[in-house]
N, C-alpha and C positions, 0 to 999 in steps of 0.2 A: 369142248364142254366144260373143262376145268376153270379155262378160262373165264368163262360165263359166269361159271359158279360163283367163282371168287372175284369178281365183275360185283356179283348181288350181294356178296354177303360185305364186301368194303362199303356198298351204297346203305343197306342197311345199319351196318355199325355207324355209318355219319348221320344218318338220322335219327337212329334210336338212342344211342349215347345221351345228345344233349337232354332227350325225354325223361330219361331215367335221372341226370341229375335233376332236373328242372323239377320232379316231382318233389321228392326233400327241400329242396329249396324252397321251394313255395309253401312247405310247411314251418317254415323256419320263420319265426318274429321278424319284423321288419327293424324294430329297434337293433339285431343281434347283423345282421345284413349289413345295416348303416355305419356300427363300429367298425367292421370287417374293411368294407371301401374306405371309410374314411380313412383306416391305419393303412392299407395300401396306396393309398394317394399318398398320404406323408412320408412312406416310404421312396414311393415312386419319382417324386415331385420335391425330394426334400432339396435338390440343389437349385431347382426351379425356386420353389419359394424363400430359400438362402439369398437367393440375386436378386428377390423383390419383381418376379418377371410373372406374378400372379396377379398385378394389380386388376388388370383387368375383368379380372371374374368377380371384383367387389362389388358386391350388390344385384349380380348376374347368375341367374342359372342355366346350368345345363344338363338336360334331359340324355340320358343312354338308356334305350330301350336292346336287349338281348332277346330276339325274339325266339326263337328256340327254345332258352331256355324261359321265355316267358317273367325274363327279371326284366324291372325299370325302375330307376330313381331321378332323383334330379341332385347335381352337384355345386359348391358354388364355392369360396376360397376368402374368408375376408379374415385373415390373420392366422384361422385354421381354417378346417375343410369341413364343410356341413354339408351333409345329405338330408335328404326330406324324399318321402314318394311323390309321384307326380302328381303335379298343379297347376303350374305355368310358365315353362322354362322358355327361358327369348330363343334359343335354339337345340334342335332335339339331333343326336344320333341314334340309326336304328342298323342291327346288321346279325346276324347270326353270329354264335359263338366261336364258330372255325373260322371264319374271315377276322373277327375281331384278336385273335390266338396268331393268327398268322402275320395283322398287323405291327402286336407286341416284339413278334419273336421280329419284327424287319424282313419279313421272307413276302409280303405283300404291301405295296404302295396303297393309300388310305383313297390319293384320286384315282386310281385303276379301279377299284372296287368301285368306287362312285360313279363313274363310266360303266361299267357292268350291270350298275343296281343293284349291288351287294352290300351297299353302305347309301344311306339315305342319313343327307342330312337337310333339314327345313328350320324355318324362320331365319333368325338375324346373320346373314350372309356373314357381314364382318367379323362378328362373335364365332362362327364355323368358321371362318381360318383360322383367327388367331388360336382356337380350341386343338383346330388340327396341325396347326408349328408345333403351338406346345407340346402336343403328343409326340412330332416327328422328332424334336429336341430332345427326346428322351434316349440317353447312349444306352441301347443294352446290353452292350458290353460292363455298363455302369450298375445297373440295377444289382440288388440282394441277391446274392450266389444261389439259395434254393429256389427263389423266383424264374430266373434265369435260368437256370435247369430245369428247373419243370415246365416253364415255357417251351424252351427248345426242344426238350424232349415232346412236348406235346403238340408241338408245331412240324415234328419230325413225322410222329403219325398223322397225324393230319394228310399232310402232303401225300405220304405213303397211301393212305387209303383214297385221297381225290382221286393219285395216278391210277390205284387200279379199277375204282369205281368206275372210271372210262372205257365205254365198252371196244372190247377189242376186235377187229375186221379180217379175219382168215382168210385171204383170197386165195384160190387155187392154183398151183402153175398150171398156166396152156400149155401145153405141148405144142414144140416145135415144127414148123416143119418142111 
């Protein structure tokens, strides 16, 4: 029975979680949201665009829809990094907030998830690889020390609550005989 218990309440905290941010969120100005991404891509991204290996996004957007949390922008890279809300991006990523967490932390491959249907990417094929090297290019060993910890830490739980949300099978011993 415990078992069970704690089975529901892991599946419940993985779904209600992202609801509870996602409400705030979606009260929050879109202008205030845009600064936010955009200094974490700088962050993120700044040895990426140091090496000039941005080119590609000049004049290109690209759409990440979080659906959970019910955030989407579109991103795009021509010297700095501008975000805009959706419009018309040549290619869209869509994936929930714990596969995407999981992605960052390196503890889930981007084409596994894609193979699963956990990660939906549409339009411009070539544009979605080169999108998803450059994400894979990113060392997170490398990234900002509180990013990197909060990631990890929250890629810790994560994992934690997937394992036990999976429901557990009590078989009985037969007796021998």
């Amino acid at each position: 029975m415990s078992a069970v218990f704690s089975a529901k309440i892991a599946q419940q905290l993985l779904e209600f979680t992202p609801k509870a941010i996602g409400f705030p969120l979606a009260k929050m100005p879109f202008s205030l949201k845009a600064k936010v991404i955009s200094q974490l891509l700088g962050l993120l991204l700044a040895e990426q665009a140091a090496d000039d290996e941005l080119g590609f996004l000049s004049d290109k957007w690209v759409a990440i829809r979080v659906d959970d949390l019910n955030l989407a922008f579109e991103v795009s890279f021509n010297g700095k990094w501008q975000v805009r809300e959706l419009t018309d991006a040549q290619v869209s990523f869509s994936a929930n907030s714990a596969e995407l967490v999981l992605v960052a932390a390196a503890k889930e491959d981007p084409d596994t998830l894609f193979f699963q249907r956990k990660l939906s990417i549409e339009g411009d094929t070539e544009l979605g690889l080169e999108v998803k090297n450059l994400l894979l290019s990113i060392e997170f060993a490398s990234m900002p020390t509180p990013i990197r910890l909060s990631v990890e830490k929250l890629a810790a739980v994560i994992e934690r609550l997937q394992l036990e949300a999976k429901p557990t099978v009590i078989l009985a011993k037969s007796p021998s005989y």
